[in-house]
C-alpha positions in Angstrom: -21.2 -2.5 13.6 -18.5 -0.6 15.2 -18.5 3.2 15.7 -15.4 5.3 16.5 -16.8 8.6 16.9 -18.9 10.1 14.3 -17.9 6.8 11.6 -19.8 3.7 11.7 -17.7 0.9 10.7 -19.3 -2.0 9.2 -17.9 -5.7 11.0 -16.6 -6.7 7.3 -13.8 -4.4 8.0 -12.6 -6.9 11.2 -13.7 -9.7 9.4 -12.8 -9.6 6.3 -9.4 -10.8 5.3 -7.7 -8.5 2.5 -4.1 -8.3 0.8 -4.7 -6.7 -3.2 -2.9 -9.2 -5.8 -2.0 -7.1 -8.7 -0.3 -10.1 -10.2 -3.7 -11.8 -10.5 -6.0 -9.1 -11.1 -3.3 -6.8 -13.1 -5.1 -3.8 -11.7 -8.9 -4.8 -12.3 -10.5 -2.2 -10.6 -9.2 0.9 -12.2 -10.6 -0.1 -15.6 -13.9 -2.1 -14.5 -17.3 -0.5 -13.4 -19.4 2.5 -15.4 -17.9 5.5 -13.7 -14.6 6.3 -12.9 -12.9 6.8 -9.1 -15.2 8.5 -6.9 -13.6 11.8 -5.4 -14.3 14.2 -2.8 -15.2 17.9 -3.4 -11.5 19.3 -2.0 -9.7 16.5 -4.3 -10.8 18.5 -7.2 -8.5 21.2 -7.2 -5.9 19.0 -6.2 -6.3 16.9 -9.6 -6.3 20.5 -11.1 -2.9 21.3 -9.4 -1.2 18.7 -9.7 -2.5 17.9 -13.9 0.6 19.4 -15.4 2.8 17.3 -13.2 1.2 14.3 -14.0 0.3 14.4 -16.9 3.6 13.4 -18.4 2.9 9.5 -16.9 -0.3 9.4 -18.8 -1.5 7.7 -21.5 -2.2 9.5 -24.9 -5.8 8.7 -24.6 -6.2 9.4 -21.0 -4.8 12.8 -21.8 -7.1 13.3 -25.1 -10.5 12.6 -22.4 -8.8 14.9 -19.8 -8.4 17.7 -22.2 -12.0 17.5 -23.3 -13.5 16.6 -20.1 -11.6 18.1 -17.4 -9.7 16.6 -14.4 -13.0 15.5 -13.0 -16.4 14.3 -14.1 -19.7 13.4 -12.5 -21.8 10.2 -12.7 -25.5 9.3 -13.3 -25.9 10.3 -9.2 -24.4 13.5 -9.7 -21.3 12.3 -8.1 -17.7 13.6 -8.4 -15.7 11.1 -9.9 -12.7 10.3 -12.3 -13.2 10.5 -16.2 -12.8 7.5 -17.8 -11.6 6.2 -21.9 -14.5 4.6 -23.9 -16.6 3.2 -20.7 -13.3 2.1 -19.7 -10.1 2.5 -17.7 -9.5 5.4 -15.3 -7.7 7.9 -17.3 -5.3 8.5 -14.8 -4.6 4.6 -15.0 -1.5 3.4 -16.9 0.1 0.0 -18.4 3.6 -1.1 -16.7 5.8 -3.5 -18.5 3.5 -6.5 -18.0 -0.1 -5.1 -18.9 -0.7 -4.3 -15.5 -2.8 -1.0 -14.4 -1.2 1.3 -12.5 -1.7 4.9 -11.2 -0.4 7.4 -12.9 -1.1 10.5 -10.0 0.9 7.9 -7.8 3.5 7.5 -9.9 4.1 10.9 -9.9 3.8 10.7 -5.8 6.3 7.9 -5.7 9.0 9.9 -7.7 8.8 13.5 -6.0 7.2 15.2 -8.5 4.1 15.6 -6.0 2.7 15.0 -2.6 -0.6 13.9 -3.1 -0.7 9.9 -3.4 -3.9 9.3 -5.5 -7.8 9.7 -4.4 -8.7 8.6 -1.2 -11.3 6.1 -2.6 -8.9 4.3 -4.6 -6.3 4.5 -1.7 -9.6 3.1 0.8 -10.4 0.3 -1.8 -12.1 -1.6 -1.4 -13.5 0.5 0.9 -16.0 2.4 0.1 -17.2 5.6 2.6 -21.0 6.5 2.1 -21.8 10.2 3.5 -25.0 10.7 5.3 -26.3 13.4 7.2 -25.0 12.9 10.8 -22.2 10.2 10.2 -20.2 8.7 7.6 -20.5 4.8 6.8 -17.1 2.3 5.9 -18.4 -0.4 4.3 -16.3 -3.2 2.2 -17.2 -3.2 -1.3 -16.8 -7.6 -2.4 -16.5 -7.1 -6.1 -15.4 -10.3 -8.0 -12.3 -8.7 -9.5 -11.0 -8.7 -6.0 -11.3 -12.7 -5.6 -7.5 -13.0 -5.6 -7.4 -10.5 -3.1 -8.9 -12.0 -0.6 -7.5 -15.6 -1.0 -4.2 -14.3 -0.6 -5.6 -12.3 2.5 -7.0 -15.6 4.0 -3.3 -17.3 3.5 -1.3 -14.5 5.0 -4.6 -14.5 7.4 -4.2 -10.1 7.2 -7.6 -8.6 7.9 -8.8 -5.6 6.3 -8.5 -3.0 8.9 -4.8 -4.1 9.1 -4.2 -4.0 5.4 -5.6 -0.5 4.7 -4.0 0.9 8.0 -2.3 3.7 6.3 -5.3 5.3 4.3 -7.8 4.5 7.1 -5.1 6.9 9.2 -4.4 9.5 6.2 -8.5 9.6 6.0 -9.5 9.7 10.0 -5.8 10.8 11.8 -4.1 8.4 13.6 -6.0 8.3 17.4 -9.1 7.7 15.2 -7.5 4.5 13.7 -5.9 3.5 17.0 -9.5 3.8 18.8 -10.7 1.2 16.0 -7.8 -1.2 16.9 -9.2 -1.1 20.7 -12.3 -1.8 19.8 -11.6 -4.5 18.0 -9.2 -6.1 20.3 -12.3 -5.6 22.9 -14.4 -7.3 20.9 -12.0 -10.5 19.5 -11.5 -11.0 23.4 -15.1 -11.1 24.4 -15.8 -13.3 21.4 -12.6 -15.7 22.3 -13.8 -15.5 25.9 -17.5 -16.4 24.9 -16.2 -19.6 22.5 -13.8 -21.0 25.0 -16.7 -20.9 27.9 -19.0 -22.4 25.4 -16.5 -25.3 25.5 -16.7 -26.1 28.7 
């Protein structure tokens, strides 16, 4: 475990090696799972906002759920989280030209039309932030859908922390995510240091 001021980072996220496949998993992860995305509470009026700007990407049936359920939704925990269509995709999710699942709020992001990128969580994925009372935890979520993932992670040898550098910074600021990269450096040469006098 590695903490970097009031975030404890689990070790997966040194460990771990990480680089998403869309190719093979054609976007698994925004239509599998019960619930939709998980948000935080200031991302709600931001999906609000931002609706009638988006809402031109989306599908007719993410629309149809969005009109009847509102930009957000809660799960069985109480929650704050994306709606979803029929236990399925994320509503904001939508199908390129080969039947892969794509953002639509980033979509959006990437042609001008807005400036926020999509939800944090999906941004983070697949890491997933648990809230408690003092601290927050960053854990990596292994989810089978994500097997792809990490064998092309292990080939380009790309570890986690390295992969999701931009929303770890656009989460904790930039000398938060630069602290984490010292820390782990520290620790990588200790543990090289302990190997190679192991060897002798």
């Amino acid at each position: 475990m590695i903490q970097v001021g009031e975030v404890l980072v689990s070790d997966d996220i040194k460990e771990k090696e990480f680089v998403c496949n869309l190719e093979k998993c054609k976007g698994a992860c925004c239509v599998e799972g019960d619930f939709g995305a998980p948000l935080e509470e200031d991302e709600l009026e931001i999906l609000k906002e931002i609706y009638p700007k988006v809402k031109p990407y989306l599908s007719k049936e993410g629309i149809k759920v969005i009109e009847k359920e509102g930009t957000h939704t809660v799960d069985d925990d109480g929650e704050y989280c994306t709606p979803i269509i029929k236990g399925r995709e994320c509503v904001y999710a939508i199908y390129d030209e080969k039947h892969v699942l794509k953002c639509g709020i980033e979509q959006a992001y990437l042609d001008g039309k807005i400036e926020y990128k999509k939800p944090i969580s999906c941004h983070l994925y697949p890491i997933r932030i648990t809230k408690k009372k003092n601290f927050e935890a960053v854990n990596y979520h292994k989810w089978s859908i994500c097997s792809a993932a990490c064998a092309l992670g292990k080939e380009l040898q790309v570890p986690l922390y390295k992969f999701l550098k931009d929303p770890l910074i656009r989460k904790y600021g930039e000398a938060w995510y630069n602290e984490l990269v010292n820390q782990i450096t520290a620790i990588e040469k200790e543990e090289a240091k302990e190997t190679k006098e192991k060897k002798k």
